[in-house]
LUMDO-109500 format. One line per field, with one value per residue (C-alpha): residue number from 1; residue in three letters; x, y, z. Coordinates in nm, 3 decimals, always signed. Layout:
<atoms>
num NUM  ...
residu ALA  ...
c1 X  ...
c2 Y  ...
c3 Z  ...
</atoms>
This chain:
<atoms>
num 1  2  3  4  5  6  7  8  9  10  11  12  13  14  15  16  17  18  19  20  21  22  23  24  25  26  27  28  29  30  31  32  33  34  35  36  37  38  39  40  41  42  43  44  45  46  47  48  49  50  51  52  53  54  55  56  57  58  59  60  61  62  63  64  65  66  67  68  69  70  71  72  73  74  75  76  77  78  79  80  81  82  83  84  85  86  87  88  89  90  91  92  93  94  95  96  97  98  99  100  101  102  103  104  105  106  107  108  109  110  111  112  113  114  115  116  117  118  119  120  121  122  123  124  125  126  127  128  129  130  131  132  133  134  135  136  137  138  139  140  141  142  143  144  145  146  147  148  149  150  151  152  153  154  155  156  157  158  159  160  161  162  163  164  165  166  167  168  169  170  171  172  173  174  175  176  177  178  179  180  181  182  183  184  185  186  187  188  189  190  191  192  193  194  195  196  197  198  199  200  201  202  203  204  205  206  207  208  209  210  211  212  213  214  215  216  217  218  219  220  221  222  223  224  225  226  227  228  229  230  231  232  233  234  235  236  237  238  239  240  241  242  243  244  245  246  247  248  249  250  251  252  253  254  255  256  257  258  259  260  261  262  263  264  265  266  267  268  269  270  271  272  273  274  275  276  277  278  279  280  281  282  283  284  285  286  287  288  289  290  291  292  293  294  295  296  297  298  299  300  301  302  303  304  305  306  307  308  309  310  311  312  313  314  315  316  317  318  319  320  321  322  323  324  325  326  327  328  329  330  331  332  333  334  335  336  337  338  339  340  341  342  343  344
residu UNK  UNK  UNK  UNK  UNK  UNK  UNK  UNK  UNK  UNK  UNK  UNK  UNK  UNK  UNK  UNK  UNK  UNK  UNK  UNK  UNK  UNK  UNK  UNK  UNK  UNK  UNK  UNK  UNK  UNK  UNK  UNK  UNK  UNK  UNK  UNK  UNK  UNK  UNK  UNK  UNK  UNK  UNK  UNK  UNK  UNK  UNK  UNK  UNK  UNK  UNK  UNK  UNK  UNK  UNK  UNK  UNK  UNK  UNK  UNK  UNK  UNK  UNK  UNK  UNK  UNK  UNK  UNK  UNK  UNK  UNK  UNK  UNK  UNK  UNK  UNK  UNK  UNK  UNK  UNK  UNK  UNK  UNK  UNK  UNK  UNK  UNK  UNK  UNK  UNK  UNK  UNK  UNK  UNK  UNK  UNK  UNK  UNK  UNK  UNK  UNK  UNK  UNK  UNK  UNK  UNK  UNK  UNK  UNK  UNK  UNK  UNK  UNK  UNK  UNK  UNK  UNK  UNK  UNK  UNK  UNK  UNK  UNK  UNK  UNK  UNK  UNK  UNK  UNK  UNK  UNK  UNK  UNK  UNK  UNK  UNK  UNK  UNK  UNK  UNK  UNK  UNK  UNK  UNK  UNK  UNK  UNK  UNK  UNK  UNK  UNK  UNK  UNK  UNK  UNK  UNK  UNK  UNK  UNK  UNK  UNK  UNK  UNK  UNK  UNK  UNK  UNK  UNK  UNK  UNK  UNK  UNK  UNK  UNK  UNK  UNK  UNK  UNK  UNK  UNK  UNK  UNK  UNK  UNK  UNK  UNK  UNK  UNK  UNK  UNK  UNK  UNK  UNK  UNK  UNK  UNK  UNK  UNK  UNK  UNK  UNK  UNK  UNK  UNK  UNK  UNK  UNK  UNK  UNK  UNK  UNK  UNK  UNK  UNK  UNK  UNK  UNK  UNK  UNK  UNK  UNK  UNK  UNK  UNK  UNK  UNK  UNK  UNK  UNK  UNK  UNK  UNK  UNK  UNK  UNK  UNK  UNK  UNK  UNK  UNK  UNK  UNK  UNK  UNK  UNK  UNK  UNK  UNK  UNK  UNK  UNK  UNK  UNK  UNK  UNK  UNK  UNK  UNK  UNK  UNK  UNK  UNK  UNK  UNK  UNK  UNK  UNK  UNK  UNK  UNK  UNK  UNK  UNK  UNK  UNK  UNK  UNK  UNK  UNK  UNK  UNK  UNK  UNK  UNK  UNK  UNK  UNK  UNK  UNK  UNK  UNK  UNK  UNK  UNK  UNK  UNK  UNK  UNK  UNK  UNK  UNK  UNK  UNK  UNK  UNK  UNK  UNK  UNK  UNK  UNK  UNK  UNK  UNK  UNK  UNK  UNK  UNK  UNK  UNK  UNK  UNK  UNK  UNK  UNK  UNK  UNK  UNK  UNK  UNK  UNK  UNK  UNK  UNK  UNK  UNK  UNK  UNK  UNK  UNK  UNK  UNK  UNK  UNK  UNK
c1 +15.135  +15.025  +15.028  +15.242  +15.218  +15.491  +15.433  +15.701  +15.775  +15.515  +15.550  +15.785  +16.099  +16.206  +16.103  +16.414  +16.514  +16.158  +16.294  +16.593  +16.425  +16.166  +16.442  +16.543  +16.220  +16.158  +16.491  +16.473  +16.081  +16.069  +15.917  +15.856  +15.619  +15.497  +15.390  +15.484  +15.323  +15.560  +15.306  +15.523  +15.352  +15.512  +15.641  +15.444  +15.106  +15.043  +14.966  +15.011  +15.153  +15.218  +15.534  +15.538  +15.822  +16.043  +16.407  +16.682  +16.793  +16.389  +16.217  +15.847  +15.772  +15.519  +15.315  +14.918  +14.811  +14.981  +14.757  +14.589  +14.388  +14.311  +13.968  +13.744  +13.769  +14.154  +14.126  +14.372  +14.152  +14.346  +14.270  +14.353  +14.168  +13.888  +14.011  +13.925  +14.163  +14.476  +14.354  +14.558  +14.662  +14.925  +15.050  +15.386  +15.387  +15.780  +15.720  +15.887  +15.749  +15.427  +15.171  +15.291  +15.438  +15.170  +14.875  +14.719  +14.807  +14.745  +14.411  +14.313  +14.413  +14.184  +13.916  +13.962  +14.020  +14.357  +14.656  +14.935  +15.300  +15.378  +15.200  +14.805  +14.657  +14.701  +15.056  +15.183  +15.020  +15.151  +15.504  +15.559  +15.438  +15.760  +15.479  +15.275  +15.493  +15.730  +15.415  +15.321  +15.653  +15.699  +15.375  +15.429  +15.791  +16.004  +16.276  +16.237  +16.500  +16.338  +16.180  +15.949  +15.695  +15.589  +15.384  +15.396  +15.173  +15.396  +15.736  +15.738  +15.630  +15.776  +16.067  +16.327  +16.505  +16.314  +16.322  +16.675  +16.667  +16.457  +16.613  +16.973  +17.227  +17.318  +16.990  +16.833  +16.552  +16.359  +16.027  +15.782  +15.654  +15.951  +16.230  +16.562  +16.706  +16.538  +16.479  +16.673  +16.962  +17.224  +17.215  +17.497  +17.456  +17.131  +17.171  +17.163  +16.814  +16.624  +16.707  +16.717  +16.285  +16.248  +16.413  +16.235  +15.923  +15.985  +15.895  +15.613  +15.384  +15.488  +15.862  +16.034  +16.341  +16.459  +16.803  +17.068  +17.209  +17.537  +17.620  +17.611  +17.373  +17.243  +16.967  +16.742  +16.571  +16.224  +15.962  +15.656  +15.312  +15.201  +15.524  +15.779  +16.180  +16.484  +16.797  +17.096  +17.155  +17.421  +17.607  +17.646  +17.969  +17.951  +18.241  +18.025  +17.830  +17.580  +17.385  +17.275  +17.128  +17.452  +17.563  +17.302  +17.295  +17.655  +17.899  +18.163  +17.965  +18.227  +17.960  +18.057  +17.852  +17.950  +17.656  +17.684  +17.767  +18.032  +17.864  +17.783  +17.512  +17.287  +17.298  +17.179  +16.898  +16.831  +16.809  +16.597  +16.319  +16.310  +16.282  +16.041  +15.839  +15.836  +15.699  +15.418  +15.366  +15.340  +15.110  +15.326  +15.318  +15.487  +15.808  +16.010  +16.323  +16.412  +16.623  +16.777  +17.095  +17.243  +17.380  +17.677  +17.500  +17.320  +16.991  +16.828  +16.664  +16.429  +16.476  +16.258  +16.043  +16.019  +15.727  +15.863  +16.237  +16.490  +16.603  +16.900  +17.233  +17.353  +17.038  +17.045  +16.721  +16.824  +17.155  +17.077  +16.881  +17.108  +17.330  +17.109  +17.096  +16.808  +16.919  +16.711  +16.476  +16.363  +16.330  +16.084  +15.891  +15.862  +15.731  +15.471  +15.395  +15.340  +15.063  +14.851  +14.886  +14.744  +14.431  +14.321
c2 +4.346  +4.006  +3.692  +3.422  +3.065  +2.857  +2.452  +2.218  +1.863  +1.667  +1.274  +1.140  +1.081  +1.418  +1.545  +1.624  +1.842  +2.033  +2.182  +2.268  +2.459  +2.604  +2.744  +2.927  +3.090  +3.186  +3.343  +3.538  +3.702  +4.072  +4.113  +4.456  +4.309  +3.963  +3.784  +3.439  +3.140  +2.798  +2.480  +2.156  +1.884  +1.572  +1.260  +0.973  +1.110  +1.388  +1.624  +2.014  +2.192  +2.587  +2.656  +2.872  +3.016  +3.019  +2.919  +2.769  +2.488  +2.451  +2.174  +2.079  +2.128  +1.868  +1.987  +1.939  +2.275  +2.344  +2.150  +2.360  +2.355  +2.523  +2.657  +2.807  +3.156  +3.179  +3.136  +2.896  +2.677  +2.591  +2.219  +2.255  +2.614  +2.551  +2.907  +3.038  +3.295  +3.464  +3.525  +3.435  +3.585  +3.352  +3.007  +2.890  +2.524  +2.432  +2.046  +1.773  +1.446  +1.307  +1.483  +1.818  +1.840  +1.625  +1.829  +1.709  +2.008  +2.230  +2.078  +2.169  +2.534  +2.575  +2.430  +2.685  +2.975  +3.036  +3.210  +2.969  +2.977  +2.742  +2.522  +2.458  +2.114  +1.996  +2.122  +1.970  +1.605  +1.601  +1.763  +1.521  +1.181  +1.111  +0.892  +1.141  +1.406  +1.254  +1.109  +1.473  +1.586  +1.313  +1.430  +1.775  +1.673  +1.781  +1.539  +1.288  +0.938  +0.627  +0.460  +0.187  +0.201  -0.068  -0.116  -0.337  -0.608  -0.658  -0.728  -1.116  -1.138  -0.901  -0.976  -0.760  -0.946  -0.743  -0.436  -0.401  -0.503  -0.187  +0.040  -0.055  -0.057  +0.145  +0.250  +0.412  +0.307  +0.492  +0.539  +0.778  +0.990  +1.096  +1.352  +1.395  +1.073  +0.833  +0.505  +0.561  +0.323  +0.342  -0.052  -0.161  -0.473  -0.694  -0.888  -0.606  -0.469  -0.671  -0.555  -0.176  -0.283  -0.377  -0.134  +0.148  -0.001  +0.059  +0.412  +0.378  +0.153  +0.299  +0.290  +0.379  +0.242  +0.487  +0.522  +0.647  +1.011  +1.063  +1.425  +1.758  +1.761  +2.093  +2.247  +2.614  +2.788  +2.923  +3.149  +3.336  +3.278  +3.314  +3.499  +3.281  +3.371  +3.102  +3.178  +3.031  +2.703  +2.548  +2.263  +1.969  +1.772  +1.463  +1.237  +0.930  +0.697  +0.937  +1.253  +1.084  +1.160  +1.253  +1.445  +1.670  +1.741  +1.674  +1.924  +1.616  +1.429  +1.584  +1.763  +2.073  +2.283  +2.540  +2.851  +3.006  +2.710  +2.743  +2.747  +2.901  +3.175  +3.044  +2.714  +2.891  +3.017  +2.654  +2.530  +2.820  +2.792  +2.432  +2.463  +2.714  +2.490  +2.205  +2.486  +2.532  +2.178  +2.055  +2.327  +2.483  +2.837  +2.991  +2.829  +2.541  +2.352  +2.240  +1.882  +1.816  +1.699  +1.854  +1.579  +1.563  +1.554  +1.913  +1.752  +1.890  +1.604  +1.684  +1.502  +1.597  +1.920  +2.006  +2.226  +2.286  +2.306  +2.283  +2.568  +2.426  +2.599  +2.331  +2.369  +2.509  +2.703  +2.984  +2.986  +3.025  +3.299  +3.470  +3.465  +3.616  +3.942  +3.832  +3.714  +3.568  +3.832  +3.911  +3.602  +3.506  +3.811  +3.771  +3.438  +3.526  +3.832  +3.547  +3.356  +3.668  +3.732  +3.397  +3.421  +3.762
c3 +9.540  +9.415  +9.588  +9.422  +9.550  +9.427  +9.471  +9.491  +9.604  +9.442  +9.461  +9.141  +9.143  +9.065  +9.425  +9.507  +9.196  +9.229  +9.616  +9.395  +9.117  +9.379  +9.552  +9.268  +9.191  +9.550  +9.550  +9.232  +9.312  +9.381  +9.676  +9.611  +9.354  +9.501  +9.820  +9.776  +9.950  +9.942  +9.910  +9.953  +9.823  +10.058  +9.844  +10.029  +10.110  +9.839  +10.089  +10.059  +10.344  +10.328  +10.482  +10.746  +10.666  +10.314  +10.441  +10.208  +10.142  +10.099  +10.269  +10.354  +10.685  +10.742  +11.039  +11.038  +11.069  +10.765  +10.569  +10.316  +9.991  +9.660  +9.663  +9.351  +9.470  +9.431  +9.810  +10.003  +10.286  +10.581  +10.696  +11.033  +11.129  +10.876  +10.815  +10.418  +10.364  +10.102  +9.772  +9.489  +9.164  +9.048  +9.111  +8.949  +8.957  +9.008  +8.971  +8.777  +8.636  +8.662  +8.904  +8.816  +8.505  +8.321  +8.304  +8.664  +8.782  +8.551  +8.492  +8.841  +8.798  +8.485  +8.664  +8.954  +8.721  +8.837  +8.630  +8.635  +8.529  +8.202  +7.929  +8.009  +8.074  +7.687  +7.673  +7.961  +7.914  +7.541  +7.659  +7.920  +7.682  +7.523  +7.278  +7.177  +7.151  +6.907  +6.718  +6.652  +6.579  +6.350  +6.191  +6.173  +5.977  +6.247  +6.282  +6.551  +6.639  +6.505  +6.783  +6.906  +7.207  +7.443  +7.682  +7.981  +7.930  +7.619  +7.764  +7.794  +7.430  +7.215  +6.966  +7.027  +6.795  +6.524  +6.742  +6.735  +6.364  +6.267  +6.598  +6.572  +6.837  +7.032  +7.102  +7.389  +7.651  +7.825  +7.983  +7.847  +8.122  +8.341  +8.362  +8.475  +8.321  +8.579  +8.437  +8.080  +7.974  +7.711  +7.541  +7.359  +7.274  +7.242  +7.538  +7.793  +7.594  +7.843  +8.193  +8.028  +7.960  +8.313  +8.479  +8.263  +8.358  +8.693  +8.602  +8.348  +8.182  +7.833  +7.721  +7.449  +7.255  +7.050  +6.841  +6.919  +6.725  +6.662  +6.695  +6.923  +7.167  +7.212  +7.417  +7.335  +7.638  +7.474  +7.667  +7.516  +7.432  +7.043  +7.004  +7.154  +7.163  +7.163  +7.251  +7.128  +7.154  +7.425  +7.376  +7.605  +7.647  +7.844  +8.012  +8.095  +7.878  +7.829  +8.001  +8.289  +8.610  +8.750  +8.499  +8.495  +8.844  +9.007  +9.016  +8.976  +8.693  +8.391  +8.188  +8.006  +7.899  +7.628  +7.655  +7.354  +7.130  +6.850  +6.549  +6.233  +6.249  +5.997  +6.201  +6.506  +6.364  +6.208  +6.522  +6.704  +6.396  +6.485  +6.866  +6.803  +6.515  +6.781  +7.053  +6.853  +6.752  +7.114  +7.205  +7.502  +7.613  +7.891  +7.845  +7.768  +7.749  +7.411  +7.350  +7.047  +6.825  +6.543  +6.312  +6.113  +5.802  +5.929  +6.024  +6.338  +6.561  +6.852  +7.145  +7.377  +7.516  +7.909  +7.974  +8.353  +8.324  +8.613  +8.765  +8.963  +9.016  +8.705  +8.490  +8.122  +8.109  +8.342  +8.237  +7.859  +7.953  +8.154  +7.874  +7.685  +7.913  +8.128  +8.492  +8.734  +8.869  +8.526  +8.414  +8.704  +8.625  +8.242  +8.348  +8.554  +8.353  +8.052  +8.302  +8.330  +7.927  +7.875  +8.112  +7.949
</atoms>
């Protein structure tokens, strides 16, 4: 048996999709193979608490003598007991946005020596900078939206005039370290560019306008380590303005999405060697959730890269993969069985 601990919460905005996803990989562990450990990470104080007890719909159970700590030794310390104890083989970090998802996280684990599920402390920071990442993509000649970053300190001064000039319109804004749509606005016309700065910079002190592409927009589910699969792309159809907070995560938002997407073969494949190309570009391992467009004139964009996708009952990643003839269980163990392969 190996002991699995599986940390969730965390303190972005995305704490509430993390319990989601968390829940999903606590479900789908053999425990004929695994002993998991649930560390919430609460949203105010940053705090870990082992839970007790692993009961759905997931929450962190807050109490003191909970508290607990990663320790060099792959041991958890308990806070409360001053009690060293549980040795760990495996952590699978099930958190979105900054703190988690960023490399902070998975910085920690390398120091400690631990095994850990997804892209290492490199892959995660450049994965999760919408900047840097499309800077290298750009680079390596993978297709990327024209865009523009700013930063904060900028926002009273810049001409947007000229922005808008070189960006066009409509154009998206968005800030560059966050998930899950928070922050991002769809701006139509010049005049609504400015409130669509501040409220990104709610988020972030970096933010991105970037243009908008007209065509599909499509999403591959990749896993592996230096021999990474794809599956086939799915297709996203959205009712509202754009693919929004809601309609990524409400059952009533009007998104369809279309699994195995209609398409010619040879496109496909197109679009897997260019998930994949970005993969490598981008340094992830593990897994990741590849987002891009395929434009009318045939040109695959990338949009974006998630190192830790969602696993919600409405996210793609999961679902792709069960498509492709591996379900839950066997996703979660190919996962985890990645983790160990890269620590070897």
């Amino acid at each position: 048996m190996k002991n699995i601990v599986v940390i969730f919460g965390g303190q972005s905005a995305e704490h509430s999709i993390s319990l989601k996803s968390a829940e999903f990989i606590l479900k789908s562990l053999d425990q004929t193979e695994y002993t998991p450990y649930a560390i919430g990470i609460e949203k105010e104080s940053g705090l870990w608490y082992l839970q007790p007890t692993i009961t759905f719909p997931l929450e962190i159970n807050t109490a003191s003598k909970n508290l607990v700590s990663l320790l060099p030794d792959h041991k958890l310390y308990h806070v409360h007991t001053n009690v060293v104890s549980d040795v760990i083989d495996v952590v699978f970090p099930v958190l979105h946005g900054p703190n988690g998802e960023d490399g902070t996280l998975q910085g920690l684990l390398q120091l400690i020596g631990l095994p850990f599920v997804g892209a290492d402390c490199l892959g995660s920071a450049i994965g999760m900078d919408k900047d840097v990442s499309k800077r290298l993509l750009h680079e390596a000649g993978i297709p990327i939206a024209p865009f523009k970053t700013l930063r904060s300190h900028e926002l009273e001064t810049v001409n947007t005039t000229k922005i808008l000039n070189d960006i066009g319109l409509p154009c998206f804004v968005k800030p560059a370290n966050m998930g899950s749509s928070y922050g991002i606005s769809k701006v139509n016309t010049a005049e609504d560019l400015h409130a669509a700065l501040v409220l990104a910079f709610q988020y972030d002190r970096k933010v991105l306008i970037e243009s908008a592409i007209l065509g599909c927009e499509l999403e591959c589910a990749v896993m592996g380590n230096d021999f990474p699969i794809a599956t086939n792309p799915c297709e996203i159809k959205v009712t509202r303005e754009y693919y929004d907070f809601t309609a990524k995560y409400d059952d009533n938002g009007g998104t369809e999405f279309i699994i195995a997407a209609v398409m010619e073969p040879s496109v496909q494949e197109k679009i897997k060697a260019v998930a994949l190309k970005a993969y490598f570009c981008l340094d992830c391992r593990g897994m990741a959730r590849v987002d891009c467009f395929l434009a009318k004139d045939g040109t695959v964009y990338i949009n974006e890269l998630n190192t830790i996708p969602g696993f919600t009952a409405m996210s793609m990643y999961p679902r792709m993969w069960q498509a492709s003839g591996v379900e839950g269980p066997a996703l979660v163990k190919k996962l985890i069985d990645y983790a160990f392969e890269a620590f070897d």
